[in-house]
N, C-alpha and C positions, 0 to 999 in steps of 0.2 A: 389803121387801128384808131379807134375812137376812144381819145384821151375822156377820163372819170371827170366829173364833174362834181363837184359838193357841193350840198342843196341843204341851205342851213335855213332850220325853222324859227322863226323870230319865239321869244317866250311871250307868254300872256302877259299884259301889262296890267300891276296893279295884282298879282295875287299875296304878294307879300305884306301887302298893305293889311287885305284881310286875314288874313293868316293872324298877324299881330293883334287887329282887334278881337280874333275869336278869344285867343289869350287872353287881354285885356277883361271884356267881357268871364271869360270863365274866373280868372282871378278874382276881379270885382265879385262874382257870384259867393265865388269861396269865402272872401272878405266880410261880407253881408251875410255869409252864414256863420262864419265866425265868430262875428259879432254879435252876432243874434246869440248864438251860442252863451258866450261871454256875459251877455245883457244877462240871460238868461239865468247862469250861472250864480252872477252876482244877486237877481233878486232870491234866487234859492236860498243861497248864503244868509243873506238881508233878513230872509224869515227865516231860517231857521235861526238866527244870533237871536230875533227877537223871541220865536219857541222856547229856547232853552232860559232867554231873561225872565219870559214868563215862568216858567218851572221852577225857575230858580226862587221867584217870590215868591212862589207856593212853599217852596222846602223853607225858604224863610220865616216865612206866615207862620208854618207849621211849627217852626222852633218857636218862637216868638210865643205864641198859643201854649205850646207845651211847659214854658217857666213859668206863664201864670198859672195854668188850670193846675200843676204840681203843688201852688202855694195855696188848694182851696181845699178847705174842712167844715165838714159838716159833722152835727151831732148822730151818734150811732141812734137817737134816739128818734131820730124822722122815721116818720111810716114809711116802707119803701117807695109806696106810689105818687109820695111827696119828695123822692129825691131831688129829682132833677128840677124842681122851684123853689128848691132850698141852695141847689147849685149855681142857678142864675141871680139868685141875691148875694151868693155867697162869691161868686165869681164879680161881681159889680163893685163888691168891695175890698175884696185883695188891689183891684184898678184904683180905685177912689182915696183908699187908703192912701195907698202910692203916688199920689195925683198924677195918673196916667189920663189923659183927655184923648188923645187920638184913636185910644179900640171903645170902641162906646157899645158894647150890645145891648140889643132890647129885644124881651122875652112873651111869647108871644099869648104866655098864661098857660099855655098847654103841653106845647111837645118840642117847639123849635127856640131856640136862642139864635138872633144874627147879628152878625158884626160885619157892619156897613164899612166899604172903602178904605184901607189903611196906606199912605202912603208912604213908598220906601227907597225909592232915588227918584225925585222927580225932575232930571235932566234926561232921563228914559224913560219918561213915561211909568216908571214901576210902581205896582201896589200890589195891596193883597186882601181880599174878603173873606168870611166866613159862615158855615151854620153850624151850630149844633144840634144833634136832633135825637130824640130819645127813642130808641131802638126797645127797650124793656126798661123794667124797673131796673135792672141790674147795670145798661150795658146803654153807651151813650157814643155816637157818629159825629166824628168832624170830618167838614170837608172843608180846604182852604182853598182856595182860586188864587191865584197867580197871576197878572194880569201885565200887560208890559202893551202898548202901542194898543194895535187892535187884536192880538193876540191873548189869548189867557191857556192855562193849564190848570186843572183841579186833582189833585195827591185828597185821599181818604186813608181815613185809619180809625179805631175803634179804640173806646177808653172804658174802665171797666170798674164798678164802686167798688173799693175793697177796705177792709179792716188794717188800722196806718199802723205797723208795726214797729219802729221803734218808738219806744213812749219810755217815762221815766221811769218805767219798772224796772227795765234794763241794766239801773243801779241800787247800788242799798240805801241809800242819801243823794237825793233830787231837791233839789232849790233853786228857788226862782230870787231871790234876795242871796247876800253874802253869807258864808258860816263861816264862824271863829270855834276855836280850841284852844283851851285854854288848861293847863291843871296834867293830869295824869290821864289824857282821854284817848281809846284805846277804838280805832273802827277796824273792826276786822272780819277777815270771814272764815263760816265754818266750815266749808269745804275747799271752798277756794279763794284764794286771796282776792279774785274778781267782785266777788258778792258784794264785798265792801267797795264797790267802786264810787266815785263821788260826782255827781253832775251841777254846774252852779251855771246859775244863768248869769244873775250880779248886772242884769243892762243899766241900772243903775247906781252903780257902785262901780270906783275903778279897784278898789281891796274888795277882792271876790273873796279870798282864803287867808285868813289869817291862824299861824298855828304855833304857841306857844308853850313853853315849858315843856312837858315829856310827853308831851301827845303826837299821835302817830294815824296815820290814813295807811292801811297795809295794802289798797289797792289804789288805782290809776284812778286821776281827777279831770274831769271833762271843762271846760271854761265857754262858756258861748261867747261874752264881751270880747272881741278882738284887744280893744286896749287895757282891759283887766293886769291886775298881777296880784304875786303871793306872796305874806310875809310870813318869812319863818323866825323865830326866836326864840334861843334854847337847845344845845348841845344835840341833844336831842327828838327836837321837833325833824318832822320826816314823815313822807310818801314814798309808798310803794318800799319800804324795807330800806330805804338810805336817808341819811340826812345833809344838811348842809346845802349845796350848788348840786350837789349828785341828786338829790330830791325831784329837784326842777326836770328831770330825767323823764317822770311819771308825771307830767301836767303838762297837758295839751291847749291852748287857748289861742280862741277862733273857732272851735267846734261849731257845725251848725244844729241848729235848735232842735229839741224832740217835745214831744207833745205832752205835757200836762192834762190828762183824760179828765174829761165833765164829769164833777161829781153830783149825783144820784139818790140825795136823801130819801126822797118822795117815795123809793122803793120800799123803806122798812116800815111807812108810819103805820098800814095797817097790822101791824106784830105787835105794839107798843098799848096793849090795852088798861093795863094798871096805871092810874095816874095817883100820886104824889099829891098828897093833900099837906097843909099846917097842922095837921094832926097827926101825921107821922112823924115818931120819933127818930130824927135821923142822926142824933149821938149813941144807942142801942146798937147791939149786933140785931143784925136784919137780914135777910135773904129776900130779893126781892126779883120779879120774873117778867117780864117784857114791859119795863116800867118806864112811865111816860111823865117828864119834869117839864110842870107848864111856864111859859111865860116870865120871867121875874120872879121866881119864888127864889133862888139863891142859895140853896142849900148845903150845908155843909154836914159831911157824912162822918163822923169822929167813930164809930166802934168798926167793930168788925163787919165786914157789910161782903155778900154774895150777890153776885149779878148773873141773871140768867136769861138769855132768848136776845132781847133786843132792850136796848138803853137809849130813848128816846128823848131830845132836849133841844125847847124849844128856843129862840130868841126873843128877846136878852137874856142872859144867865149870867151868875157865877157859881160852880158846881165845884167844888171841891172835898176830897176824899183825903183825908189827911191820917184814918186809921188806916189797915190791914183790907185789901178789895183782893178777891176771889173773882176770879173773871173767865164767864162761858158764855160771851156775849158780845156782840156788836154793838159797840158805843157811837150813835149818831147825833148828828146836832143839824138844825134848819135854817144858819144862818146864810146872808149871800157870800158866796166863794171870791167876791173881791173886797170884803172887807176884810182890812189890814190893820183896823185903831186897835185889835186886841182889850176892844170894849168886854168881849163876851170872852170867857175863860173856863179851862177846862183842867183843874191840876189832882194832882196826883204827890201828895208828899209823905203815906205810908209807904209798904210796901207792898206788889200786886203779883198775883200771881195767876197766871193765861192759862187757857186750855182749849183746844180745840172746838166749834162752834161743832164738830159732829158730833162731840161728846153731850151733845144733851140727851135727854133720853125719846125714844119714837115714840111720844105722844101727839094728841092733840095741838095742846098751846103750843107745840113746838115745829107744826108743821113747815114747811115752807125754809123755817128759817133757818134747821139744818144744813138746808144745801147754799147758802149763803154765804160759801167758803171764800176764803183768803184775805179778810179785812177785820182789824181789830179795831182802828180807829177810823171815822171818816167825819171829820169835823168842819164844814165850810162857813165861814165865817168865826171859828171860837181858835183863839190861840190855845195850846197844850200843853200845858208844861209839867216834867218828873223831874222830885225829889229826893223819891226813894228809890230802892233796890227793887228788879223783878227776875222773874226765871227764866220764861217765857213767853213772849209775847205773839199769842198763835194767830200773826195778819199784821197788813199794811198798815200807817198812821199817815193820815192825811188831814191838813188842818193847814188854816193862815196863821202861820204863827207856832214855832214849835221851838220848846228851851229844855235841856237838859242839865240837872245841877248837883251838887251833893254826890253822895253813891248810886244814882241812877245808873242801871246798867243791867244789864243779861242778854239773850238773844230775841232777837226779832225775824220770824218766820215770815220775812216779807219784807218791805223796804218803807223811808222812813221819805215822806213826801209835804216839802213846805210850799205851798201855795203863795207862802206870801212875799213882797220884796223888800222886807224888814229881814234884816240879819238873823239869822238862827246862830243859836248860842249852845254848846257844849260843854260845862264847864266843870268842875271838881275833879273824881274816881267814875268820871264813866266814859265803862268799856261796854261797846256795842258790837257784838258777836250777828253778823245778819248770815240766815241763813234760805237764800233763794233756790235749793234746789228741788226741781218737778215743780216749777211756780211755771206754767205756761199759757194761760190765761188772766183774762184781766182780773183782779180781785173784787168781790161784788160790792156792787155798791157805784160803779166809777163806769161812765157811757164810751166806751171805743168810739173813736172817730173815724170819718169813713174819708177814705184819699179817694181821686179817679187816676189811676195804672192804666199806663200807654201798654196796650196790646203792640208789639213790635211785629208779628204775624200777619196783619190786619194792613200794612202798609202798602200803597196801590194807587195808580194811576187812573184815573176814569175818565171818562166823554160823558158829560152832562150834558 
């Protein structure tokens, strides 16, 4: 029997070796794709951080853009097709004003406004550019770019002319100067205690309101001067229906500003056809009809005197009505709306008695100026001041310069506006009864200003 033998096969030498590098090798691969991967990754990251720093200058830009263009007014009176060249001076100087140097735009006389490179962190490279560009007469395109490295993004949005609603109509008593009260003076309103509300601007004056003895605001006082205050003195004296510390309950200050609306003479001059010679008597009772006081003549009106259509009064004057005035008429004057010397004057110390401007009768002489509603007084550049007693007074009073004294007092269908930043005076037995209600338009005579309204709809990303 033939003993087994074992027949042992040597192994391959050296397959472990490769074995290990194919590993090597494949890890290596993996590692280098990885990394690649990784590299990858990160420049992804890289641009997108710097996409969205772009975007985010844009949303900036875009803010930035929207506090100035909010602080621009133009006159209601631009032709529409001159809006937006009225917008590019008007927008150069809300900047200039400010002395802002860094958004510099230039307009290009036609259609576009640009605003060259604004820079916003320059450790990243940030900024931000713009156009404006006028889409219609009505409706005007910004686009702001974004910019960050070599990246930009561009946000669009649409802004849109509109009529700036709150304005000082809004109260019964609007001043741009301090008001005092003094005596037994009584602001109230005839429907609502809001009517009589009070608006002071006072940016020169830190006593915006001063209110003494038994005088009383029966509505809420608006204060624009942030460091303003009010002095009350007199058991008595009181806003808003309290007195004392409780008063201060109904005055807000720091309000921000409303609009004082462009006033408008030039509207009524062709009404005002009878002129006013030295050969009228103007101590007689007289009726007199769209009548026109030239230049310097200074007239003083002592009888009983009717006014009808339009009362037209040129600069310099002094015109004073010191009998009995019957009033179905628009009282205007053509002085400039920023003088304040209270050179030219406008008084009133009988007493007067208003009547609606549609109460003339449909004639002829009267055409036009029927509809000329909601303004009794519009006086730019003449101070105004009453003496006497009236009933009512059918319209606004608008003037630089405005004093109430004596028994001046009744209602005013409309609200009482001083242009000027000389103190308005209140003083004796007068109570002013205002009454604003169905007042929802501006009273003629006075030009709306036109704001540009962020369309929020219109907001959008684009690829230029």
């Amino acid at each position: 029997m033939k003993q087994a033998r074992m027949i042992r096969h040597a192994g391959q030498k050296g397959s472990a070796l490769v074995m290990s590098l194919m590993f090597v090798v494949i890890f290596s691969a993996l590692a280098a794709a990885v990394a690649g991967m990784s590299g990858a990754n990160v420049q992804i990251a890289e641009n997108q951080q710097k996409a969205d720093n772009a975007r985010a200058c844009a949303e900036s830009g875009l803010e930035v853009l929207r506090y100035w263009i909010n602080k621009v007014e133009i006159s209601g009176l631009i032709a529409n097709d001159q809006r937006f060249g009225e917008l590019a001076t008007a927008f150069q100087s809300e900047l200039s004003d400010a002395g802002i140097t860094n958004i510099a735009p230039t307009y290009d006389g036609s259609s576009t406004i640009t605003i060259p490179n604004v820079p916003l962190e320059s450790s990243l490279g940030g900024s931000f550019s713009a156009v404006l560009t006028k889409i219609d007469n009505d409706t005007v395109r910004l686009d702001v770019t974004g910019h960050c490295r070599s990246f930009s993004r561009t946000i669009r949005s649409n802004y849109c002319f509109e009529t700036r609603a709150n304005t000082v109509f809004d109260f019964g008593v609007a001043s741009k100067g301090p008001i005092s009260l003094s005596g037994n003076v009584e602001l109230e309103g005839v429907n609502i205690e809001v009517e009589s509300n009070a608006y002071i601007e006072s940016e020169n004056a830190m006593l915006a309101l001063s209110i003494i003895g038994n005088s009383h605001i029966a509505g809420e006082v608006k204060i624009v001067n942030p460091d303003a205050y009010v002095y009350l003195q007199g058991g008595k004296a009181g806003i808003g229906g309290e007195t004392g510390e409780d008063a201060m309950n109904h005055v807000t200050i720091g309000v921000g500003s409303c609009a004082f609306p462009e006033m408008n003479p030039d509207l009524f001059t062709g009404y005002a056809t009878r002129e006013l010679t030295p050969e009228d008597n103007t101590s007689a009772d007289a009726t007199y009809t769209n009548l026109k006081i030239p230049a310097g003549m200074n007239p003083s009106f002592s009888g009983q005197v009717t006014l009808k259509g339009v009362v037209y009064i040129q600069a310099p004057n002094v015109v004073t009505f010191s009998g009995g005035v019957d009033v179905t008429a628009i009282i205007v004057t053509d002085g400039e709306d920023t003088d304040n010397s209270a050179t030219n004057r406008l008084i009133f110390i009988g007493n007067v008695t208003g009547h609606p401007i549609t109460e003339l009768p449909d004639t002829t002489e009267f055409a036009g100026v029927r509809d000329q509603i909601g303004t009794f007084i519009i006086a730019p550049g003449f101070h105004v001041g009453f003496g006497g007693s009236f009933s009512t007074l059918s319209g606004a009073i608008a003037a630089n310069g405005i004093q109430m004294w004596g028994n001046a007092g009744g209602t005013i269908n409309g609200s009482i506006i001083n242009y000027s930043d000389a103190q308005m005076g209140l003083q004796g037995n007068t109570d002013l009864y205002f009454n604003r209600s169905g007042l929802v338009e501006p009273p003629a005579g006075f030009v709306p200003q036109l704001i540009l309204n962020y369309d929020n709809s219109s907001y959008s990303e684009v690829t230029l």
